[in-house]
C-alpha positions in Angstrom: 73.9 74.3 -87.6 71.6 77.1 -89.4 72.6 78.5 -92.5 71.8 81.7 -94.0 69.4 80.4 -96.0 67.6 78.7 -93.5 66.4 82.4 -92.0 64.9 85.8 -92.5 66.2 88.6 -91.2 63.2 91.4 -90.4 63.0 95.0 -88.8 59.9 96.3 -87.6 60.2 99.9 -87.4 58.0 103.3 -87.4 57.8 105.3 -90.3 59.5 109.1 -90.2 56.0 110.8 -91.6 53.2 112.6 -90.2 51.3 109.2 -89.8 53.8 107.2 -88.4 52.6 103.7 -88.7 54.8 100.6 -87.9 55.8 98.7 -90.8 57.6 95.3 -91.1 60.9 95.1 -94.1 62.2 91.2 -94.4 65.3 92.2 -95.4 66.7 88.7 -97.0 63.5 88.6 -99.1 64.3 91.8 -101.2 64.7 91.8 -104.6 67.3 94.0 -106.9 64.3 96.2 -108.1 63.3 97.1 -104.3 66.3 96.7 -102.3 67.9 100.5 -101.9 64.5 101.6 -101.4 62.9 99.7 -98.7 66.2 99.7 -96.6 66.5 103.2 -97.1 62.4 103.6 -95.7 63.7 101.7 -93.3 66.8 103.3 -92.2 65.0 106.9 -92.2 62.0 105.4 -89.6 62.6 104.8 -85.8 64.1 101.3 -85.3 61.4 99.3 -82.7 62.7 95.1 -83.2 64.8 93.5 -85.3 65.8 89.3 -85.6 65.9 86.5 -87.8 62.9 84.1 -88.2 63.2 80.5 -89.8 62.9 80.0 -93.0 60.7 76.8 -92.2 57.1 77.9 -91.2 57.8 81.9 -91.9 54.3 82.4 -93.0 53.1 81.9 -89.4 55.9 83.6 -88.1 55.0 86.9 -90.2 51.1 86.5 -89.6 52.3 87.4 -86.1 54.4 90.1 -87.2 51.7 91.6 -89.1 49.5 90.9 -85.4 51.8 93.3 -83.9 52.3 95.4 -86.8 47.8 95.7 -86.1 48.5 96.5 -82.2 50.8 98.9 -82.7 49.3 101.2 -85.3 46.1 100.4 -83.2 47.8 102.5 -80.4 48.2 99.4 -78.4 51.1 99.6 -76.2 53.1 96.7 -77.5 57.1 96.2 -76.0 60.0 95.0 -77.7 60.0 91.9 -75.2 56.5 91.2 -75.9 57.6 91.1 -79.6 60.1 88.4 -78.9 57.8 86.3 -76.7 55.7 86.2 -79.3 58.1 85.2 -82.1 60.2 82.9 -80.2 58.8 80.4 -81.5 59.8 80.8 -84.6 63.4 82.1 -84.2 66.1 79.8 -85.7 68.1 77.4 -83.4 
């Protein structure tokens, strides 16, 4: 059984400026300070992925995140099922 502490929940979405870049929030990682304003930077972009990774081993799982997040504001066409391929690994039970 996974708990909710034993997981991360993540968007990766595209900013709503000019520039446009993909950014990653881990939403379960937010603190008080931050909170309303990364989910509402969020919220405003252009939703591209969202899961849960483990808790166990997120490190790796977000140096792949931040992989994509490089492909993608690289211009590299990069699909939502490519995402998950990658990150299966590293999705809870």
């Amino acid at each position: 059984m996974v708990f909710e502490s034993d997981k991360v929940m993540f968007e990766i979405y595209k900013e709503a400026t000019y520039e446009g870049r993909y950014k990653v929030v881990y939403f379960t990682e937010l603190q008080d300070h931050n909170k309303e304003y990364e989910i509402s930077r969020a919220m405003a972009g252009e939703h591209f992925y969202d899961g849960f990774i483990k808790n166990y081993g997120k490190e790796r799982a977000k140096e792949v995140i931040n992989r994509i997040l490089e492909r993608l504001n690289n211009g590299e066409p990069v699909t939502p099922a490519e995402v998950e391929q990658e990150l299966r690994p590293y999705f809870p039970s």
